[in-house]
VEXDREN-2710 file (C-alpha; in Angstrom, 1 decimal):
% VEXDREN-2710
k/r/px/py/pz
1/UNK/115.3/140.2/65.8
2/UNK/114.5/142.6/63.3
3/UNK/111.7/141.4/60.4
4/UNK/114.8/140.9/57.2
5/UNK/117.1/139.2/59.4
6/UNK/117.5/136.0/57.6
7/UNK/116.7/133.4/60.1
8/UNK/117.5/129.7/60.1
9/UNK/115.3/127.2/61.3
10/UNK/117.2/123.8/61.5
11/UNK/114.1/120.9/61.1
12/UNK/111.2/123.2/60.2
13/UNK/109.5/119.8/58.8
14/UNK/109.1/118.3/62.3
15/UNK/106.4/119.4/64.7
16/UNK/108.6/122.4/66.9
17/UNK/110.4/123.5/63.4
18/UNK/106.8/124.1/61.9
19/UNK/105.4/125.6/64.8
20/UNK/108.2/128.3/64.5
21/UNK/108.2/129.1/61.3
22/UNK/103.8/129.4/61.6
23/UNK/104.7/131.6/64.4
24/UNK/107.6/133.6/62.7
25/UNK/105.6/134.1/59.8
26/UNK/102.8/135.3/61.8
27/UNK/105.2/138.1/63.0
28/UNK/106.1/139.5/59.8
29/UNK/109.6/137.3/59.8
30/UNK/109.5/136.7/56.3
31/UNK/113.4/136.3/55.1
32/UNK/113.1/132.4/56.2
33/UNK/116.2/130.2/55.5
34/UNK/114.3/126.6/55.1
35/UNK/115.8/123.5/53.9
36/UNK/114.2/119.5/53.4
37/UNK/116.6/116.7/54.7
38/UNK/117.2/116.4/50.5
39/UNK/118.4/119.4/50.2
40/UNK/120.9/120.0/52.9
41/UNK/121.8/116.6/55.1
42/UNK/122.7/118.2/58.8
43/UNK/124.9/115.4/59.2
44/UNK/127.1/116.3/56.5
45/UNK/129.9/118.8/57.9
46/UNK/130.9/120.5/54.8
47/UNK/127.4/120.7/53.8
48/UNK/125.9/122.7/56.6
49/UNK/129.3/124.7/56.6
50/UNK/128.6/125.2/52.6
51/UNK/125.0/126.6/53.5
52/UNK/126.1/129.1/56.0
53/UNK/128.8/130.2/53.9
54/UNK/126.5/131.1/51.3
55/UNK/123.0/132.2/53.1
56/UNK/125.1/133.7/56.3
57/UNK/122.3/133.8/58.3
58/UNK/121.5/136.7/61.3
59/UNK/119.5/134.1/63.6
60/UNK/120.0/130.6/64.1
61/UNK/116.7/128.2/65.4
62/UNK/117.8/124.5/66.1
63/UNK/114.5/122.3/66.5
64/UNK/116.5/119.4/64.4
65/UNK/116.9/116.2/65.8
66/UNK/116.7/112.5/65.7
67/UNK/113.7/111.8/68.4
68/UNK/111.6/109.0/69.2
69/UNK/109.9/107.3/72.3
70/UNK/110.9/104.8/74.5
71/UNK/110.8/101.8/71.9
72/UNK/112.8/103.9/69.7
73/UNK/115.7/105.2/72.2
74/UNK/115.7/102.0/73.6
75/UNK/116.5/100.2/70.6
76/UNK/118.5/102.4/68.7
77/UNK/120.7/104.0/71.1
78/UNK/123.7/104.7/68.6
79/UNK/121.8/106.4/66.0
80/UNK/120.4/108.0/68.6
81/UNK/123.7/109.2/70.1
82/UNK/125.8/109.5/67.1
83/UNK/123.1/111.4/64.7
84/UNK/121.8/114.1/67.0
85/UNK/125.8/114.8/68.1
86/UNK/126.7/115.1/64.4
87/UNK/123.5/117.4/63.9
88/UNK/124.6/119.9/66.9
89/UNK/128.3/119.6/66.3
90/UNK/127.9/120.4/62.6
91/UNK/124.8/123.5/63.4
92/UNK/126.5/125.0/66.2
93/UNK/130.1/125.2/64.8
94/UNK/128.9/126.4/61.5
95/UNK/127.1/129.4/63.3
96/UNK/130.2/130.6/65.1
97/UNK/132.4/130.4/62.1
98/UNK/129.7/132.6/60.4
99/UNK/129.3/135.0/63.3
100/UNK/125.9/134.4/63.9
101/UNK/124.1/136.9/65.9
102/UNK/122.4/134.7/68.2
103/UNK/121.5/131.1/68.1
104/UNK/118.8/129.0/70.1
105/UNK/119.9/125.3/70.5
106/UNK/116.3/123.4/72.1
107/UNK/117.2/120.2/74.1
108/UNK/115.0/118.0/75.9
109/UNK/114.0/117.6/79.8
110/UNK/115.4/113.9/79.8
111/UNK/118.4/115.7/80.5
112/UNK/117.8/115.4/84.1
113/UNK/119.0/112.4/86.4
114/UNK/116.1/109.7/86.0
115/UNK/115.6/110.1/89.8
116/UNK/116.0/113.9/90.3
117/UNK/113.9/116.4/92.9
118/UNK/110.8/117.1/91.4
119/UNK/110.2/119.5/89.8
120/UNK/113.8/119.6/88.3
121/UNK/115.7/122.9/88.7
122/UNK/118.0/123.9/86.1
123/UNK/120.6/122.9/88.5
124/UNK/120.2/119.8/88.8
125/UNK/121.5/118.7/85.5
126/UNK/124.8/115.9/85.9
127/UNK/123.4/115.3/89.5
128/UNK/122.8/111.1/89.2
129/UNK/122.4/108.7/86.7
130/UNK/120.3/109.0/83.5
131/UNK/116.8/107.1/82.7
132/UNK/118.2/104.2/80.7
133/UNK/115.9/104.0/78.3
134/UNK/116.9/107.4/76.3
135/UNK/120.2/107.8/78.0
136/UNK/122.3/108.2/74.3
137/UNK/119.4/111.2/73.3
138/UNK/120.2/112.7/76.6
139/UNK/123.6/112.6/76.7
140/UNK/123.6/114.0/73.2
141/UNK/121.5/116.9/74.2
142/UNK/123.6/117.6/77.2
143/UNK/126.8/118.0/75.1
144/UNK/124.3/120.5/72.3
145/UNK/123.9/122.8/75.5
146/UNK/127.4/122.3/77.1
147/UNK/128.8/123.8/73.9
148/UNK/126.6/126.3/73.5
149/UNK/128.1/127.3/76.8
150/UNK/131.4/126.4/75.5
151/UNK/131.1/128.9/72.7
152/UNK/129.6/132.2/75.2
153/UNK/132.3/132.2/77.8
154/UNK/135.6/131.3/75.1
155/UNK/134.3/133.6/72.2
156/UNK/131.3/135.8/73.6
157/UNK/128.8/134.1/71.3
158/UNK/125.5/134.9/72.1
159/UNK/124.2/131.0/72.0
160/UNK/121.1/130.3/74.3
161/UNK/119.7/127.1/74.9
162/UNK/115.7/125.9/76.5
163/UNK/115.0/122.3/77.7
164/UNK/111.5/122.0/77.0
165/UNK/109.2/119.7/78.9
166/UNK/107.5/116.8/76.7
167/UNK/105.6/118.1/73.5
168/UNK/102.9/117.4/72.0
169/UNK/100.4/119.2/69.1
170/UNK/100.4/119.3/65.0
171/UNK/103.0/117.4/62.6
172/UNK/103.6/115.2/66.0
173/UNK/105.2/111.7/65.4
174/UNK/101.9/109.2/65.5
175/UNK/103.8/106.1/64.1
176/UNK/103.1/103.6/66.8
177/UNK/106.8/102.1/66.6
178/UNK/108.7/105.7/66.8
179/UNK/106.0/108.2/68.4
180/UNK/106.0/109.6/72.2
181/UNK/103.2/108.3/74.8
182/UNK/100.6/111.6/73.7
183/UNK/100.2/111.4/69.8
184/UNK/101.0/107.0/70.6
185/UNK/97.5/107.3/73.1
186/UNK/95.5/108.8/70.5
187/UNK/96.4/106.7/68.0
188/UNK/95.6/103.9/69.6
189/UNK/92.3/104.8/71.0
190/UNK/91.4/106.0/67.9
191/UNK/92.2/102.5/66.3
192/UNK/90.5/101.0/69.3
193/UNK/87.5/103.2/68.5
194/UNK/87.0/102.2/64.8
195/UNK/87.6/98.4/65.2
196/UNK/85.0/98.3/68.0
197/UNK/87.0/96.8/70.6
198/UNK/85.8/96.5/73.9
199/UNK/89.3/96.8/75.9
200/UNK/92.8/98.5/75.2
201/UNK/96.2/97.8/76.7
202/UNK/98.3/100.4/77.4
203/UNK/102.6/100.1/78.4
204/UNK/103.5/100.5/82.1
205/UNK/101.4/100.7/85.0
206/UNK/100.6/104.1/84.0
207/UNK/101.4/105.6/87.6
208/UNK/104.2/107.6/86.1
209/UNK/103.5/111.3/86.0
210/UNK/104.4/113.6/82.9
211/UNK/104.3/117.0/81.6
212/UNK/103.0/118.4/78.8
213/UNK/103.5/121.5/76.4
214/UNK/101.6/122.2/73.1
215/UNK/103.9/123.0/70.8
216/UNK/102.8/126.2/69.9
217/UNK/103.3/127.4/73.4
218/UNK/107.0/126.2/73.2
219/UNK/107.4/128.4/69.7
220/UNK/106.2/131.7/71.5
221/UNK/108.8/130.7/74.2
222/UNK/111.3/130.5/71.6
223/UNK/111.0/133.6/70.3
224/UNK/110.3/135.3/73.5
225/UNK/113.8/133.9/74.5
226/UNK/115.6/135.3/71.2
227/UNK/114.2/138.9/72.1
228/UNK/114.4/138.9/75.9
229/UNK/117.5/136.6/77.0
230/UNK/120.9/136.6/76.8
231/UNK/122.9/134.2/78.7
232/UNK/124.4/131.2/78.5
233/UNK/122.6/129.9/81.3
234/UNK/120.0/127.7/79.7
235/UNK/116.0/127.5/80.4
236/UNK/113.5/125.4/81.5
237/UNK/110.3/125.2/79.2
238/UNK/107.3/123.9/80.5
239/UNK/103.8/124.7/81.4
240/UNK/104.8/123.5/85.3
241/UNK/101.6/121.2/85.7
242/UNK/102.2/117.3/85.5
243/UNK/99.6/114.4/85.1
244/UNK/99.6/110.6/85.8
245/UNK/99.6/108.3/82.9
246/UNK/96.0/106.8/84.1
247/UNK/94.6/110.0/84.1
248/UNK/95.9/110.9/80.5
249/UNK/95.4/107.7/79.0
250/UNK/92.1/108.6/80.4
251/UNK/91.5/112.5/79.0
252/UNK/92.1/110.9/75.9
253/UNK/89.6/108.0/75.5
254/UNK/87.3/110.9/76.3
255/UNK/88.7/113.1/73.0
256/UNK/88.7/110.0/71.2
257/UNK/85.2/108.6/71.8
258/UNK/86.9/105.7/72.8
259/UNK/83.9/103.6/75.7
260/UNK/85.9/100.4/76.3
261/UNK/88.3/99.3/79.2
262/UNK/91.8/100.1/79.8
263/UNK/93.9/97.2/80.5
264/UNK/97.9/97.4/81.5
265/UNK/101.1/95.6/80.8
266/UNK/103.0/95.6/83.7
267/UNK/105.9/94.1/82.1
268/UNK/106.3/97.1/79.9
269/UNK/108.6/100.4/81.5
270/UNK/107.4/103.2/82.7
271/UNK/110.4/105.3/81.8
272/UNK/111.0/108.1/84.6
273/UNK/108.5/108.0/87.6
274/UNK/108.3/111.6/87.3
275/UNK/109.4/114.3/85.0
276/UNK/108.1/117.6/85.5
277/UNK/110.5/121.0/85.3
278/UNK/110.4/124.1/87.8
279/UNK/109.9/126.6/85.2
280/UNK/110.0/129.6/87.6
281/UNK/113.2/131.3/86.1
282/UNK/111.0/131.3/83.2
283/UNK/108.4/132.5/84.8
284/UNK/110.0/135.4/86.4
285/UNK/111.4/136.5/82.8
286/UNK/107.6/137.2/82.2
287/UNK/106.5/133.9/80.2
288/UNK/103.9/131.6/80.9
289/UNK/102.5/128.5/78.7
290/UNK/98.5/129.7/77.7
291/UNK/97.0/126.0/76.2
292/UNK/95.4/123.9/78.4
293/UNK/96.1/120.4/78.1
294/UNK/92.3/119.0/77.0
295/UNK/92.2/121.5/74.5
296/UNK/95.5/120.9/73.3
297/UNK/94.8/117.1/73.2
298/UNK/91.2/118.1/71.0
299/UNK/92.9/120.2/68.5
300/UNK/95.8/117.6/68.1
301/UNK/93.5/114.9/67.6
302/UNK/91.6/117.1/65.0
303/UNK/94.9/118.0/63.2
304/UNK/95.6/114.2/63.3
305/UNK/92.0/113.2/61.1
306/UNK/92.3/115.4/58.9
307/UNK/95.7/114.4/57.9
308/UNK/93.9/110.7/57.4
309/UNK/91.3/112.2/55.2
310/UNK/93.9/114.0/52.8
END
């Protein structure tokens, strides 16, 4: 990428979106195509087709998407399903009937079968069945990459795709009803904390083990991926290291200054019992992940209070 190419980053308002365009800027990218929800609806064919017509961008970044945690995919399956297909369908067609140069489509590791070999190789995607709880976000992701695919070996585009692992870090989703397990955990020991209550209780038994990825480690990957690979192959993102609920839920009483007990409800899912990718082929490309999870976890919580003082 060359510092005028005018790039588009799809959902720069969410957390990977802004982490791009910090990063971008940072590089000296500067000729930045950004639109709000209100100004251009991704769900609207004609007008994402009406935006690339006119902005024709070199570089296309796709960190839109409808997301949400368990409680959210589990209730809302066909907004889930329907949105995020409408989103991809409408970004990645638009950018081949443009001729963009290159495009980066990001899915999600709950791509993988809910009981796949740990850590999950890029090959094991379609192996089993899907973790029921988010199946309708995973399938929609599945069918973002599978045309991305679609699109290199019938017309030669050059359309990448990464799975990253679970994210966490600024402009994260805290809303207790909608948010992830990290930015959910530090919200609620942060509440915990300020009401002075002796006890919290957590969802799940908390045995399940997860990986996590700042976010700002997943944007360097990104645009380490747009300068140094170019096949339709797509790529595992992660930082390889996972970590049991219990001990997380843990890590962050600690950031939180949170003293009391940690209680569990059992009759709550643990989604997945694990879910960590094999990020060698990564790896071997020459990237690695550089923030450690506690200090990821501190400078999130940070980011969080001061967004409650402003």
């Amino acid at each position: 990428m060359k510092p005028d190419d005018a790039i588009f980053v799809a959902g720069h308002r969410g957390m990977v979106g802004a982490s791009l365009v910090r990063l971008l800027r940072a590089r000296g990218f500067n000729n930045l195509l950004l639109s709000t929800r209100a100004e251009l609806d991704l769900c609207d064919a004609h007008a994402v087709r009406a935006f690339y017509e006119k902005f024709r961008p070199d570089h296309v970044l796709i960190a839109a998407a409808k997301v949400g945690g368990i409680l959210a995919n589990s209730t809302q399956p066909v907004e889930f399903l329907s949105e995020n297909l409408q989103i991809e369908l409408n970004l990645i067609n638009g950018a081949h009937a443009v001729q963009v140069k290159k495009l980066l489509f990001l899915g999600s590791s709950c791509i993988y079968p809910k009981l796949a070999p740990q850590p999950m190789k890029e090959t094991d995607l379609l192996t089993g069945s899907l973790e029921p709880t988010n199946a309708a976000y995973a399938l929609a992701k599945i069918c973002g990459l599978k045309l991305c695919q679609a699109y290199c070996t019938q017309y030669g585009d050059n359309f990448i795709s990464a799975q990253p692992t679970n994210l966490y870090g600024p402009e994260d989703n805290f809303d207790l009803q909608s948010s992830h397990v990290l930015p959910a955990l530090i919200r609620k020991f942060h509440m915990a904390k300020e009401e002075g209550r002796k006890s919290i209780t957590l969802w799940g038994t908390g045995a399940a083990y997860r990986e996590f990825l700042h976010v700002d480690d997943l944007a360097e990957a990104c645009l380490f991926l747009m300068e140094n690979y170019n096949s339709p192959e797509f790529v595992n993102v992660g930082c390889g290291k996972e970590i049991r609920i219990r001990d997380l839920a843990d890590m962050v009483g600690q950031v939180t200054g949170f003293t009391g007990r940690i209680e569990w409800d059992t009759t709550k899912p643990d989604g997945s019992p694990r879910k960590l990718l094999d990020v060698s082929k990564l790896n071997n490309l020459g990237w690695h992940a550089k923030i450690p999870l506690g200090e990821g976890i501190h400078g999130t919580y940070q980011w969080w209070l001061k967004q409650q003082k402003s």
